[in-house]
N, C-alpha and C positions, 0 to 999 in steps of 0.2 A: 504494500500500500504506500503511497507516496501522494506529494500535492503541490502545485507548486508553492514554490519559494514568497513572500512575499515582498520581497524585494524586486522580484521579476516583474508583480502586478502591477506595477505605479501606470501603466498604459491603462490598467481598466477601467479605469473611472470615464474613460472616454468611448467606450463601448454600450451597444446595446444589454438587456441579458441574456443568457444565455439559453437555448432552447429551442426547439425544432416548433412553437404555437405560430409563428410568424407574427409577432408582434415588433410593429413597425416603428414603433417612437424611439428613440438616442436614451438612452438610461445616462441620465447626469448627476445621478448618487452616489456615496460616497462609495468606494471600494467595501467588497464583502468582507464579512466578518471574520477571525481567524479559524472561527466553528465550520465554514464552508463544507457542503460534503466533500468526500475526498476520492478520487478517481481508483479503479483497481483496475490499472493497466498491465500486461501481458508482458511489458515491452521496456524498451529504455526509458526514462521519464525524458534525458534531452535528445530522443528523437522527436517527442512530443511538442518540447518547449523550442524546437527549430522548426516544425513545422506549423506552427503557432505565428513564430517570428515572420515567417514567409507571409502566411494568408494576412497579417496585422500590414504589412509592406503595402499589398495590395488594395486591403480596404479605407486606406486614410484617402486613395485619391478616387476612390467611386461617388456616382451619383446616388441621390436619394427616390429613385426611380424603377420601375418594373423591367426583370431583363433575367439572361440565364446565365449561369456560372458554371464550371466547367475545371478539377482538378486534378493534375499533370501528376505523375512521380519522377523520379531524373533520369530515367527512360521515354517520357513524353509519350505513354500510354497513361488516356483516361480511366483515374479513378471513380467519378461519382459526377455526374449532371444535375444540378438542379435549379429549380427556378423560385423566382420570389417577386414581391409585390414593391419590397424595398431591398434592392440589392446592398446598397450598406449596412442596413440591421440586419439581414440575413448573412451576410459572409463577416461581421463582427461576434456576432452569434459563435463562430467556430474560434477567433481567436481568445476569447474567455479563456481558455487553458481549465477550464473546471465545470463539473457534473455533466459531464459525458460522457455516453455510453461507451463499451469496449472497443465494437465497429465504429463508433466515430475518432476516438481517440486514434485507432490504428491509420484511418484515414486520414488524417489530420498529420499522424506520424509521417505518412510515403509521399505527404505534398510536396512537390518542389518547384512547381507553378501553377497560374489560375489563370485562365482568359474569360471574356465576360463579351455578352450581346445584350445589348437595351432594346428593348421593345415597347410601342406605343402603350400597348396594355397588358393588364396580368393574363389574360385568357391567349395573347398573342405568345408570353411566354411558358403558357401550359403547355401550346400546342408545338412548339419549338423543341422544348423539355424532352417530348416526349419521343419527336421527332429525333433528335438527335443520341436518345438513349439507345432506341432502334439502331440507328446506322453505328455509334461508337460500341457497344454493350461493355460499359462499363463497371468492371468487380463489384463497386459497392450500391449498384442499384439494384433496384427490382428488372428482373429480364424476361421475358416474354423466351420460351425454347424451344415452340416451335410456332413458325410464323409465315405459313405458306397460305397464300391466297385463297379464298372463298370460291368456290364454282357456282356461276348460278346458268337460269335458265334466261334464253334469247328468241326472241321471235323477232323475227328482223321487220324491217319496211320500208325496205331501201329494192327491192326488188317487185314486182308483178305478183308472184308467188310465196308468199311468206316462206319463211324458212324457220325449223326450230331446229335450236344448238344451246350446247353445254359452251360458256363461256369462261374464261378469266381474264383478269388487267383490267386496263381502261378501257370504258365504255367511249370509243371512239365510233362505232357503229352504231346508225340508226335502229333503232328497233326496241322493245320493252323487255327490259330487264326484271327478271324472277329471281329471288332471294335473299342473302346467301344459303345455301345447302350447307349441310355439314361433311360431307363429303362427297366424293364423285361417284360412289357407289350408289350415292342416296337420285343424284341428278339420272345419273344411266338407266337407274330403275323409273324414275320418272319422264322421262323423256320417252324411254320404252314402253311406257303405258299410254303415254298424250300422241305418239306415234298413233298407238291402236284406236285410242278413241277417238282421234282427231283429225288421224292422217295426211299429216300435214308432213313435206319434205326434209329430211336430214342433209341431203345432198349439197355440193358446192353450186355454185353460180354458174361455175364454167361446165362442170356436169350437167345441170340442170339447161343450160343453153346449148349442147350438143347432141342430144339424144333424140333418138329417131323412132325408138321405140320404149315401150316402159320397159323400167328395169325391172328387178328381182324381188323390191319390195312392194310394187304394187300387185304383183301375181301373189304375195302372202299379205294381202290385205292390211298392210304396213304404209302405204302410201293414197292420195288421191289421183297421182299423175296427170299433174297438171302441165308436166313438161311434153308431153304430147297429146295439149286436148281431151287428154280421160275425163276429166270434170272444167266444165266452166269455170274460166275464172272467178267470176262473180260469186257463183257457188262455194268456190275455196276459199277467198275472202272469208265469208259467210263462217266458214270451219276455223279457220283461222283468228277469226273475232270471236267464236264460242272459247277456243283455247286461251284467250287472252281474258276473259272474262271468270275460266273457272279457276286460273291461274292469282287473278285479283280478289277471288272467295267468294266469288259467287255459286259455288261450286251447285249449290239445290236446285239454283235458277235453270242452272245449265245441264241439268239431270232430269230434270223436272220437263224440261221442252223437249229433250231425248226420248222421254217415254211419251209425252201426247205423239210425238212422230211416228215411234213405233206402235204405238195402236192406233194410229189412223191405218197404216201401213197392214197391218194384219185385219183393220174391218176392212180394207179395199183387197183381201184376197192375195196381196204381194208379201210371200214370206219370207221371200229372200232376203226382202229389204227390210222388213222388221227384226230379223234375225241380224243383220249387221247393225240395227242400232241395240237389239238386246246387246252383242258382243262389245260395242264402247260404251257402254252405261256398265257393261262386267270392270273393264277398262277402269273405267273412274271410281268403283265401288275401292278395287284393290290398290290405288294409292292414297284412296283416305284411310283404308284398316290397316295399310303397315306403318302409317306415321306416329301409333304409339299416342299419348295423351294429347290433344286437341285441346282448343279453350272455347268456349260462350263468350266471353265478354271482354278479350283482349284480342283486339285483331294484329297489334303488330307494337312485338316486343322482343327483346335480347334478355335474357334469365343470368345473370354471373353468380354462381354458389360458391364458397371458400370453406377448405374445410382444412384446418392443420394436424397433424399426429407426428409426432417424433421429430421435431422440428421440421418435416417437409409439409409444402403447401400444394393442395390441387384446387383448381379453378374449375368449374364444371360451367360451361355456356347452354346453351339451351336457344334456338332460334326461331321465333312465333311469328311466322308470316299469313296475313287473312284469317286468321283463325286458324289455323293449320301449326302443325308442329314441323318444321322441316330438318331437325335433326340438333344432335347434340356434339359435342368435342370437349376431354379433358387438356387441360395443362398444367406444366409442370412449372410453373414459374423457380428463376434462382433466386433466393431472396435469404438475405441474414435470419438466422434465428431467433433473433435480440428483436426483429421487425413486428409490429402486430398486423392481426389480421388485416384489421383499416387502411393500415398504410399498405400493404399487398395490395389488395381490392384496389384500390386508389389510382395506383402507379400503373397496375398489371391494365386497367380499363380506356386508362388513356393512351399506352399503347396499342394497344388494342385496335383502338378506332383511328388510327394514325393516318392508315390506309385506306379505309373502307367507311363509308356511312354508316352513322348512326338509326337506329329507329328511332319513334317519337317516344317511348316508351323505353329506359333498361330499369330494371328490377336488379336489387342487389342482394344480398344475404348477412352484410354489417352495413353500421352505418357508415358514410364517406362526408370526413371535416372540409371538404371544400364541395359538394356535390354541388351546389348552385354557378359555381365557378366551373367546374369540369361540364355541367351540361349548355353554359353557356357557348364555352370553347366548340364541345360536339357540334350546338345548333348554329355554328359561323359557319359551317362548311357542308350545311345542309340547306333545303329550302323549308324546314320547317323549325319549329322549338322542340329541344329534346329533353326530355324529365327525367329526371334519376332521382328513384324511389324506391326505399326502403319499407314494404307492404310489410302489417302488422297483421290485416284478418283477411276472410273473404279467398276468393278466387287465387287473386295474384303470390297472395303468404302461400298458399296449395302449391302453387308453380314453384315458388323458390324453396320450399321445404321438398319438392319433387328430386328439384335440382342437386340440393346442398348432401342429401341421402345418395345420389348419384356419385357425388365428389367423393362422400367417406368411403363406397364400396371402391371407387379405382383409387384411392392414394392406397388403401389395405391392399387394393392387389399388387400396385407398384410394390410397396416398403417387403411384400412376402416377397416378389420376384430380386430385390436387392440383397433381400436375406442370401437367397440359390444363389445368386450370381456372385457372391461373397463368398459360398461356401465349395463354388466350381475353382476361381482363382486359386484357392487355398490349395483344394484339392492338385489342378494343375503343376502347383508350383510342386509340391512335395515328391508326384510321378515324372517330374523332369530334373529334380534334384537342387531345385532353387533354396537359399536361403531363407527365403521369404515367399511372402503370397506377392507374384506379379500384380502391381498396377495396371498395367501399361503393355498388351501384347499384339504386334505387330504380324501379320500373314502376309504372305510375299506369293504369287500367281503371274504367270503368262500368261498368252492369248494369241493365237496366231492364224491363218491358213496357210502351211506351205512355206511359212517366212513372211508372207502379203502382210502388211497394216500390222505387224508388230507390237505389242503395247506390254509394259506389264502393272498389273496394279497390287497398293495396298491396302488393306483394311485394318482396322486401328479396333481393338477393344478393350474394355476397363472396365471397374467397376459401376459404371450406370451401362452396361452392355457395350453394341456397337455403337463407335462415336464415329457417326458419318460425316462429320465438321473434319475428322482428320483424315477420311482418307483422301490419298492422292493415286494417278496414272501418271505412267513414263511410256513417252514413245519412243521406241527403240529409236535410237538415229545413227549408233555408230556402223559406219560402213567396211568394217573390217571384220564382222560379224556373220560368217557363214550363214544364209538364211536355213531356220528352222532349226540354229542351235541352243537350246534352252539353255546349258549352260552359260553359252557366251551373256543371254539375253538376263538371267537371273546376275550375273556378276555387274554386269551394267547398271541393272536399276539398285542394286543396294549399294556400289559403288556413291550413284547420283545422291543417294539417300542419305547416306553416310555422312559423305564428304561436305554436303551443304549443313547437315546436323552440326559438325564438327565446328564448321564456319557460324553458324547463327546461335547457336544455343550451347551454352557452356555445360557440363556435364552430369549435375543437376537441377538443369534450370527448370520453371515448371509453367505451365498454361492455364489459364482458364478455363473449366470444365463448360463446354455449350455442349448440352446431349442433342443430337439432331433432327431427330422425331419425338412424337408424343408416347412412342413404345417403350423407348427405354429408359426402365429404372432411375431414379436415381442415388447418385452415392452419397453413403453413411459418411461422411468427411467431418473433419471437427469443426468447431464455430468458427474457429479465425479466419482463415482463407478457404474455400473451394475452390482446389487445384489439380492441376493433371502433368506429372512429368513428361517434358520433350521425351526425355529417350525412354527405348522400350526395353520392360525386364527382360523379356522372352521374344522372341522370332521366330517364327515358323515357316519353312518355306515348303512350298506342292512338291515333291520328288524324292525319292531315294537320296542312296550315299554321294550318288555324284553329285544331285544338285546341292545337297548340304557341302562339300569338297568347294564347288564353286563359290557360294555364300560367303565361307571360312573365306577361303582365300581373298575374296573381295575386301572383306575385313579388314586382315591381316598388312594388306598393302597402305593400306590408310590408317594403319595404327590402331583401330579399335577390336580390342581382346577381351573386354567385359563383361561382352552381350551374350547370352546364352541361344544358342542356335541350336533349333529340331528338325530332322527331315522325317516328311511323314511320305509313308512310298505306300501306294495301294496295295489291298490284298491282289490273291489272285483271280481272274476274271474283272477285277475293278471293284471287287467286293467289298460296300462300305460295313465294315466291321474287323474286318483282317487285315488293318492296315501296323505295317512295321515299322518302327521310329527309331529314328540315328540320331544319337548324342555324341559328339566330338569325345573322345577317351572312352565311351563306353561301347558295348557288344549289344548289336542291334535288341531290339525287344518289343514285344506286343501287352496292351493291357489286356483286362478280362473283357469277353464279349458284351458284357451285361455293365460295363465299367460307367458310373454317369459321367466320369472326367471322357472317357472315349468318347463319348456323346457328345457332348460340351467341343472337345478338338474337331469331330467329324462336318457340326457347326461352323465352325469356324474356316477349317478348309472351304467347306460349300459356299459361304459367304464371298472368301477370296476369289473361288471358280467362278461366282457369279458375277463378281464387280467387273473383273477381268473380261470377259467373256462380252460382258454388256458393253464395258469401253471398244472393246476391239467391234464387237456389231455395229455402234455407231459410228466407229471410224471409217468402219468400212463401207456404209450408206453413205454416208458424207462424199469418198470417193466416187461409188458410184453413179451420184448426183450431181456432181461437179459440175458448173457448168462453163465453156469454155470461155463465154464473158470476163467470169474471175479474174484469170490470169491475164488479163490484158490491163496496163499500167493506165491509171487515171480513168479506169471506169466503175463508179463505185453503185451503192446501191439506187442511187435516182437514176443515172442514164445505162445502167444496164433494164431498170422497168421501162425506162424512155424508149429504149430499141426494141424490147417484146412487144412494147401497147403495141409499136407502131410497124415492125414485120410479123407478127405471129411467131414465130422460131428462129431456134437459133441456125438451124437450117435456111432457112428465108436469108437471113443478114449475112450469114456464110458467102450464099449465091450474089447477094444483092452488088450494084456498083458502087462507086464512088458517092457518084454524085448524090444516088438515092439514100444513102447512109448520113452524108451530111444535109439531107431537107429531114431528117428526125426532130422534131421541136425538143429540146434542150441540149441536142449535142453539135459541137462546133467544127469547124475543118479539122485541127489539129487531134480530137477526138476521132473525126471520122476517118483520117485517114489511117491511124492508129488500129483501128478496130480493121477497116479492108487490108492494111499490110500484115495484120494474123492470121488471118484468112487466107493470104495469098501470098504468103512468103517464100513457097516452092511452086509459086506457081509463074 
């Protein structure tokens, strides 16, 4: 226990106090009393009181005004983002040196500088705040870990023939926009249902304006075929405006005119055609019953539940569009220990919505100390007002108690699946003869045909599983490299590997843990940092003795002899269970068949096979797609569209002359004649 000095304080009497409430008035009293509470830091006390001294430098010469803060350690990787209403009470606030928590103190300890952005208003530096925690993900905030895009649904109106597609990004296309989904499973299955019932085209534009006969999905009653006159357009409109309408929740309206059709349809004697609207009225029945709980009286709402155990936090979302439920997603946010729920919920919501629209309506599960300020922020970047409210009774408390029971069942399954995956490492480490339980195990895989498109990849795992943040692909490049020699191609990439290791990251250095989906666990780590060693305890590489011989040797050339290397060689026939394992000084050896570390390694392999296997497949699309435009100097992606809009192929521009290459609207002589001398340079 320690405090400071008060000799040290004579600056504070010029200080706000201290305290994360965001009170914004100059505290012009006298200095605290010697009774002050007294900090229980972890750490040096004068790393503390230096970096004290630094934020104190910085805040004599700030404004008394709304803006975002931002601090450095003397690596010039961000610590901690945050924003305030009065940037000089708020960054005097840390120079106090007293009654702050562990995680601030430590913070406070690794500063070694602070840059600042002023903004008009507080709500401009929420939305900044939150903005830029996203792009930096800095250690001592709240972090958002998995943050991939919404799919929703699209009905265009930019065409003739409406079109319906799963979308993501920017709504740069005309047409009305359905969701967010909570996943793409959830859209595919619905799209595949408004297909049936709606029959409305999935097809591209250029398909759809080339076809001479219907295709494959109007013969299975999957289409209108409108692209060769099967139905009037008018009529498709018509289909198209009902899908746009049950999409919006009116879903009874548009069920309800289905069945007057179909019994008109069956008193006039046509049962064919009453049987095609029984079968899309089945159609729409099956995507209201798999949506799970539905609402009466909230047509469109966002559900956030927060549930903590064992210092880990899961956020459970919940997405209520039209009255409809359209799916759920957990998260794992990174967040200190020391953090309460409120402040979770708070930070995790405003990233959140960084990207993507708010509804009118989020429901939360604690309360949030600025919620007036955060849904002001929400409703700048919307066209409507957004409410953030914390339901007491009634319906919407139903919804978020729905929620918050969702959150407690997946953190219980995370925190048991971190237990296994703790108890796998361990296991690991002891059947390869590790000291300890690996952190940190690296799988090394090829990829090839033949030698063609070369690649080899890594995959990274650790205690919160696979950490898809680290892995990387290597494409072979050396040309001294007999194709098809695995050897050669496995010494290359752990060479690359190695050698930039050696160069970047000192020999215990350590990284910040971002797990890269919502699947994997997270790790038991202690309070102070949540961290992941650069180097790996263990390496595993796909091959027998020779390819471990090559590994070794790659090593050895570059100096590093510390790292434990395995080769795993298939059984026979490729038998996943019979596989035999090389350790450098030991006599090859197999586990038990029934082993769960075998299990766990055979994982592992496959994961490598797969990563590997997927780079090289897209490498080798990419090749085959090539187009010969590319490689021509100074034509990038506008005047390579400029020459398709305007020959149709690249065959056409192939053929074409001079002269007709340069009448293309945006390309110039020098362009064009560029383009016909590739064309024609043996000729």
């Amino acid at each position: 226990m320690s405090r400071v000095p008060a000799k040290d304080r004579s600056f504070q009497k010029d200080l706000p106090p201290d305290g994360f409430d965001e009170r914004e008035e100059v505290d012009e009293s006298p200095e605290r009393a010697d009774d002050s509470p007294e900090i229980d830091f972890d750490f040096e006390e004068g790393a503390v009181k230096a970096g004290t001294e630094i934020i104190r430098r910085f805040w004599t010469t700030l404004p008394s005004g709304p803006g975002v803060y931002r601090m450095f350690d003397d690596k010039g990787d961000v610590l901690y983002v945050g924003k305030a209403k009065n940037l000089k009470a708020r960054v005097g606030s840390y120079a106090r040196g007293q009654a702050h928590s562990n995680r601030i103190a430590r913070m406070i300890s690794q500063t070694a500088a602070m840059e600042f952005v002023t903004t008009a208003t507080e709500t401009e530096a929420l939305l900044l705040e939150a903005n830029l925690i996203k792009q930096l993900k800095p250690r001592f905030n709240v972090l958002m870990r998995d943050d991939k895009s919404f799919p929703y649904i699209l009905v265009t109106a930019d065409s003739e023939a409406p079109q319906i597609v799963k979308h993501r990004g920017a709504r740069r296309r005309k047409g009305s926009y359905y969701g967010p989904f909570a996943s793409v499973w959830a859209v595919n299955r619905t799209v595949n249902a408004l297909q049936r019932a709606f029959l409305l085209r999935t097809c591209s534009d250029s398909y759809y304006e080339n076809r001479t006969r219907p295709c494959l999905l109007y013969q299975i009653k999957r289409c209108a075929g409108p692209c060769t006159g099967e139905i009037a357009l008018d009529d498709y409109a018509g289909m198209a405006e009902s899908a746009r309408a049950f999409l919006s929740g009116k879903s009874n309206a548009v069920k309800d005119r289905m069945r007057e059709e179909m019994q008109a349809a069956s008193e006039a004697l046509e049962f064919e055609r009453a049987a095609r609207f029984r079968d899309r009225i089945a159609a729409l029945s099956a995507i209201q019953g798999t949506q799970g709980v539905n609402t009466q009286g909230v047509e469109e709402a966002d559900v956030f539940a927060l549930d903590e155990q064992a210092g880990q936090f899961c956020i459970e979302v919940f997405f209520f569009r039209n009255f409809q439920n359209w799916g759920n997603r957990a998260y794992f946010p990174k967040a200190d220990r020391t953090m309460t729920p409120d402040e979770v919920l708070a930070s995790f919501i405003g990233q959140f919505y960084d990207d993507k629209p708010a509804p009118r309506i989020v429901l939360v599960s604690h309360p949030i100390e600025d919620a007036e300020l955060l849904g002001a922020a929400l409703s700048s970047r919307t066209e409507h007002r957004v409410e953030i409210h914390m339901p007491q009774r009634g319906e919407r408390k139903n919804l978020v108690l729905y929620a918050q029971r969702n959150a407690k069942e997946a953190l219980a399954r995370r925190l048991a699946d971190t237990a296994s995956q703790g108890k796998l490492l361990v296991a690991l480490g002891q059947s390869f003869g590790l000291a300890s339980s690996p952190r940190r195990v690296e799988v090394y895989d090829n990829s090839h045909i033949m030698g063609t498109n070369a690649v080899g990849g890594m995959i990274v795992a650790g205690p919160t599983g696979f950490m898809k943040t680290h892995y990387r692909t290597f494409t072979i490049k050396s040309e001294e490299i007999t194709p098809g020699d695995d050897y050669g191609m496995m010494r290359e990439v752990l060479q690359r590997r190695f050698k930039r290791l050696v160069k970047e990251a000192p020999r215990n250095a350590v990284e910040p843990v971002v797990a890269a989906d919502a699947s994997a666990p997270p790790a038991d780590l202690p309070d102070e940092v949540e961290t992941f060693p650069a180097w790996p305890d263990l390496v595993l590489v796909d091959g027998g003795k020779g390819q471990l011989d090559a590994a070794r040797t790659a090593l050895e050339e570059i100096g590093v002899t510390d790292v434990t290397l395995v080769g795993i060689a298939k059984g026979r026939d490729r038998d996943a269970g019979r596989e035999t394992f090389f350790v450098p000084g030991k006599p090859p050896f197999k586990l038990p068949p029934r082993d769960p570390t075998l299990y766990f390694v055979q994982r592992l392999r496959d994961e490598a096979h797969r990563f590997a296997i997927g780079t090289h497949r897209a490498k080798r699309k990419r090749e085959l797609v090539r187009n010969p435009l590319d490689e021509i100097g100074g034509i990038g992606p506008s005047r390579k569209r400029a020459l398709l809009n305007h020959f149709g192929t690249v065959k056409a521009i192939e053929r074409a002359a001079f002269e007709d290459i340069a009448k293309t609207p945006g390309v110039n002589a020098a362009t064009a004649r560029a383009v016909y001398d590739f064309f024609h340079a043996n000729g």
